[in-house]
C-alpha positions in Angstrom: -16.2 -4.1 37.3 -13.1 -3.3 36.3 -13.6 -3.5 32.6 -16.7 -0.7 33.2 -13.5 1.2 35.3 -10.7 0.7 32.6 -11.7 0.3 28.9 -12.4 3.9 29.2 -8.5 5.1 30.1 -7.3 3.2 27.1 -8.7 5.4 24.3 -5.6 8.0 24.7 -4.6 10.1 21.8 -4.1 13.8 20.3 -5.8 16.2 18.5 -8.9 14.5 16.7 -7.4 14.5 13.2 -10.6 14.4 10.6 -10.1 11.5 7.8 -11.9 10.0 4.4 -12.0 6.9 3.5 -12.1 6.7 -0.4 -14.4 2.9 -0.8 -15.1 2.9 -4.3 -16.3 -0.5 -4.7 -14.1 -1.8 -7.9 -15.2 -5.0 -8.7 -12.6 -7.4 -8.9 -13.5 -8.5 -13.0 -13.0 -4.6 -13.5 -9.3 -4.1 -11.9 -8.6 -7.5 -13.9 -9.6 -5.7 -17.4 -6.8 -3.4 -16.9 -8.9 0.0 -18.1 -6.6 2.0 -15.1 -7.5 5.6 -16.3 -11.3 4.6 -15.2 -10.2 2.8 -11.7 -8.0 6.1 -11.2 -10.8 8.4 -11.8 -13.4 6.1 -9.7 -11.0 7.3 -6.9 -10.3 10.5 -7.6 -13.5 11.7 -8.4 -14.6 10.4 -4.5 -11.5 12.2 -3.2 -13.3 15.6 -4.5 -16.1 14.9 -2.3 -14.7 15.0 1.1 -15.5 17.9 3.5 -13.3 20.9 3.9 -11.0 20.4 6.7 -10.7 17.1 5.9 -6.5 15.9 6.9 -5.9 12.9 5.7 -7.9 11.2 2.8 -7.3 7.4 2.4 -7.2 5.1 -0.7 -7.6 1.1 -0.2 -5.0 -1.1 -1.2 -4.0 -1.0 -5.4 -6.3 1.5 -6.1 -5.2 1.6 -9.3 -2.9 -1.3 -9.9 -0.1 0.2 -12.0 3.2 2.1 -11.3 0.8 5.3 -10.3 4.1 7.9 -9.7 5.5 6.7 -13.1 2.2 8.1 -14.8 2.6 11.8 -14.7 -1.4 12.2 -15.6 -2.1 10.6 -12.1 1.1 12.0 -10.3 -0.1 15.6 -11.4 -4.1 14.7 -10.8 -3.3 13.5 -7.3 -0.9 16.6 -6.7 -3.5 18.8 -7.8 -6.3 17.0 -5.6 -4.1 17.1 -2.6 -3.5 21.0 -2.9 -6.9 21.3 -3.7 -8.3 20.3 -0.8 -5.5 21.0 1.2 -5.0 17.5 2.9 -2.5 14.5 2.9 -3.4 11.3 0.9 -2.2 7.6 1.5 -2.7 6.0 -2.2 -2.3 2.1 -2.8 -0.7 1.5 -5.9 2.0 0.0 -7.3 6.0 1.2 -7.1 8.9 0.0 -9.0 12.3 -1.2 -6.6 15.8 -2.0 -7.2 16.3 -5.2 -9.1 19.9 -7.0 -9.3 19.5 -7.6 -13.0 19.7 -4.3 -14.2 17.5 -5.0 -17.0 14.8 -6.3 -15.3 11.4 -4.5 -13.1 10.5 -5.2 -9.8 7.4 -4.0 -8.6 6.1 -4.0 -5.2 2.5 -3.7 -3.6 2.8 0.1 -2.3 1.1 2.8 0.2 2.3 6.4 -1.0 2.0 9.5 1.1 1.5 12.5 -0.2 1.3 16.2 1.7 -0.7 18.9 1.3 1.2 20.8 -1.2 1.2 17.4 -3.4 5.0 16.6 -2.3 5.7 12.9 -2.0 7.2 12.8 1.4 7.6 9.0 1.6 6.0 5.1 0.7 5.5 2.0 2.2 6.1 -1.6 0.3 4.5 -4.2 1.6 6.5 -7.2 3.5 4.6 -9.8 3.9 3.3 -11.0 0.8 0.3 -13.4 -0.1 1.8 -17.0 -1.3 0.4 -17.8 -4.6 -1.9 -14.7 -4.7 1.3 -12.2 -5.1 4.2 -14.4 -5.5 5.2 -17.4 -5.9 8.0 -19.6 -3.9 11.1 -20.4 -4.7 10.7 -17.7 -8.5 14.1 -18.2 -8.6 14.4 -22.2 -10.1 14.5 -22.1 -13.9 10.9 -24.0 -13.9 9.4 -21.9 -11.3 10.7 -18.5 -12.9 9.0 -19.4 -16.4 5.9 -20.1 -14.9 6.1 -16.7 -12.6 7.0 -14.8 -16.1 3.5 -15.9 -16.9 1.2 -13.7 -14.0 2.0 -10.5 -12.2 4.7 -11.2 -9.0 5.7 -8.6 -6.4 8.6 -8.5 -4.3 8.3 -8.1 -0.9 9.8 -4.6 0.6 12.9 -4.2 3.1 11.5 -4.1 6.4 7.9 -3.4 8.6 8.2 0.2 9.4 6.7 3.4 10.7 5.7 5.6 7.7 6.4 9.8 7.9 3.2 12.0 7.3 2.8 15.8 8.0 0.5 14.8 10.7 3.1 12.4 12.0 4.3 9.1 12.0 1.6 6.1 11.3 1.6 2.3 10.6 -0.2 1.4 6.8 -0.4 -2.3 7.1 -1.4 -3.5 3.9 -4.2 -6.2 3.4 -3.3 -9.5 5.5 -0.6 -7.9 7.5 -3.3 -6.3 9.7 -4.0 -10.0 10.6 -0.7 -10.7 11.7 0.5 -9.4 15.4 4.1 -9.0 14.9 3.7 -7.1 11.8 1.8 -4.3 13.3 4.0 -4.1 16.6 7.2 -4.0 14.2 5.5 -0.6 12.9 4.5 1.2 16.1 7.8 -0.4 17.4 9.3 2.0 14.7 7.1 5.0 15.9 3.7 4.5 14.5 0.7 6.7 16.6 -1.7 5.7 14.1 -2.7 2.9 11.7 -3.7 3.3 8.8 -5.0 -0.3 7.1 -5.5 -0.2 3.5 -6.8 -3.2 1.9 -8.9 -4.7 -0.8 -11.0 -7.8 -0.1 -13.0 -7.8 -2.9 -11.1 -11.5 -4.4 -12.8 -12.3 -0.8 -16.8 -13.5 0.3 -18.3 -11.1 2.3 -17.8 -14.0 5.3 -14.1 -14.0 4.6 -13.5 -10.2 4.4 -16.1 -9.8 7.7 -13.3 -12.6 9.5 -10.6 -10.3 8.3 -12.0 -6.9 9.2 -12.8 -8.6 13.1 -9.0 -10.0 12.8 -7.8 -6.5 12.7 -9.8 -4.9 15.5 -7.4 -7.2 17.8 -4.1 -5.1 16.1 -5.3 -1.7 17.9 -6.7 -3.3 21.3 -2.8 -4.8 21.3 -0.7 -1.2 20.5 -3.0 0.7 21.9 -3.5 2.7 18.8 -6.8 4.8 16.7 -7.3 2.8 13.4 -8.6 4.1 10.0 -9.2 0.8 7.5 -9.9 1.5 3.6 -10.8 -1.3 1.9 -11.8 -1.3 -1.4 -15.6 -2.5 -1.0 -15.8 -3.1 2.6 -15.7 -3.1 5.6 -14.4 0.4 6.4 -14.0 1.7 9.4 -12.5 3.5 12.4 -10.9 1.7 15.6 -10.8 2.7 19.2 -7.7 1.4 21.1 -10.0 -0.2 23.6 -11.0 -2.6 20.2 -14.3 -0.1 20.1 -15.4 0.0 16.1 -16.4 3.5 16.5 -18.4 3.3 12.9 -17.7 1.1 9.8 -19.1 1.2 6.0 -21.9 -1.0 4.4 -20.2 -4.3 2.6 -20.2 -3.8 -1.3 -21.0 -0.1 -1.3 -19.5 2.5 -2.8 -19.1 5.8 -0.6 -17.0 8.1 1.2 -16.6 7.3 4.6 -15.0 9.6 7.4 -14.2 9.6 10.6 -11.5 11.0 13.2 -8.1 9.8 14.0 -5.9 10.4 16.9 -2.4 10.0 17.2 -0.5 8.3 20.7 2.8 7.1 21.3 2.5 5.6 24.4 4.3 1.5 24.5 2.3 -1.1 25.5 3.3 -4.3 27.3 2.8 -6.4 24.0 4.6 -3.9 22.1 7.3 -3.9 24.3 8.1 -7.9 24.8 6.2 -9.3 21.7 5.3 -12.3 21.7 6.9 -14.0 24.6 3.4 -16.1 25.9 3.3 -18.7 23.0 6.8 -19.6 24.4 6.8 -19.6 27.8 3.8 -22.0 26.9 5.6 -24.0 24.8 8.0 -24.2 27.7 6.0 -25.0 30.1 4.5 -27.7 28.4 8.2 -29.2 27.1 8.5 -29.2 31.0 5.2 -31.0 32.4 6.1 -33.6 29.2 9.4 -34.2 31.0 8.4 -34.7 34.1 5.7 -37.0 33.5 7.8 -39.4 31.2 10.4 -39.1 34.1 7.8 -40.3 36.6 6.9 -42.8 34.4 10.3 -44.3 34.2 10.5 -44.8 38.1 
């Protein structure tokens, strides 16, 4: 039928761009201990197993959960790895923003790009933010903001974008913002031909990060746009646009796992209007509500 006609058509894109997928299978009670020189080394010591030729090596999402460009060990390890091997990294860590208090840190949950001569050529801070888990509401009453002293609290960055590589201009969605529509088509709105997902569901079951990993096959099937997901111990994998999982890794395994990526910058109808159906249903219904209570007034 037509499906059998079309689904092929939709899997458009450039030059097959080879990529790694660094899942090094941190358990949670580890990252918590705070020992970041070992969680940095986990990673890095993966990275220096990927295949020559290799473009674009991935990390999952706070890799190493400190402010990884203010630690010139790790900003000269990772400079050195991506030289090395000659390919751009996307790195989940942590980056420090502009605060009004000028004697005070903010830190935000953060996806840095580095090319291939170990030049950071730009980051991504994450927008949408985990109630509870990452921050908590209203931080800025004197109760609240004694309490949210107590536990680690990001801040949520400026806007969903499109992030600049050397192989062009991708989407990293971070953790739960893959399972939210409008966040992804804000970022290929902006230019993204890729997306890159970066997460880490490990604080998850393995039912809960399955729902999640299914949640974001829908983002590519909507753009119309190849997928790469890191996640820290699972599920990684790579997307068709036609919502095809072309492979995906073992759940609570550590390994290295690769694929290809293509780029595409064609718009799709979603992309273009957004969310308009919820609406015009809401509308529609408003309207069949009217008219019934008006024909129950006669």
């Amino acid at each position: 039928g037509y499906g059998w006609w079309r689904l092929p058509r939709v899997e458009p894109g450039g030059e097959p761009l080879a990529v790694a997928l660094v899942q090094a299978n941190i358990p949670l009670e580890q990252k918590s201990a705070g020992d970041v020189h070992s969680l940095f080394y986990e990673h890095l010591g993966l990275t220096y197993e990927v295949q020559r030729g290799t473009r674009l090596v991935v990390w999952p999402e706070t890799a190493v959960p400190t402010r990884l460009m203010h630690v010139p060990e790790f900003r000269e390890r990772l400079q050195a790895a991506a030289r090395a091997l000659r390919a751009t990294l996307v790195v989940g860590g942590v980056a420090t923003i502009p605060a009004a208090d000028p004697l005070a840190t903010q830190v935000a949950n953060a996806a840095f790009v580095l090319d291939d001569q170990g030049r950071l050529v730009d980051d991504y801070h994450k927008v949408h933010l985990v109630i509870l888990g990452e921050y908590l509401p209203l931080r800025n009453w004197p109760l609240v903001s004694a309490i949210a002293r107590l536990t680690p609290q990001f801040w949520a960055g400026s806007r969903y974008r499109a992030v600049a590589t050397p192989l062009g201009r991708v989407g990293i969605p971070i953790c739960y913002e893959s399972a939210f529509p409008g966040d992804v088509r804000a970022m290929v709105k902006d230019g993204a031909g890729a997306l890159v997902v970066i997460t880490n569901d490990d604080q998850l079951s393995e039912t809960g990060a399955r729902q999640l990993f299914q949640q974001t096959v829908f983002r590519s099937v909507e753009t119309r746009r190849w997928m790469a997901r890191c996640a820290n111990s699972g599920i990684s994998c790579f997307v068709a646009p036609s919502g095809r999982v072309v492979s995906a890794s073992e759940w609570d395994r550590r390994t290295l796992h690769t694929g290809m990526l293509r780029l595409h910058n064609g718009v799709t109808f979603y992309v273009r209007c957004g969310d308009w159906l919820p609406w015009l249903c809401l509308l529609v219904t408003a309207a069949a509500l009217l008219q019934r209570r008006r024909g129950n007034e006669k």
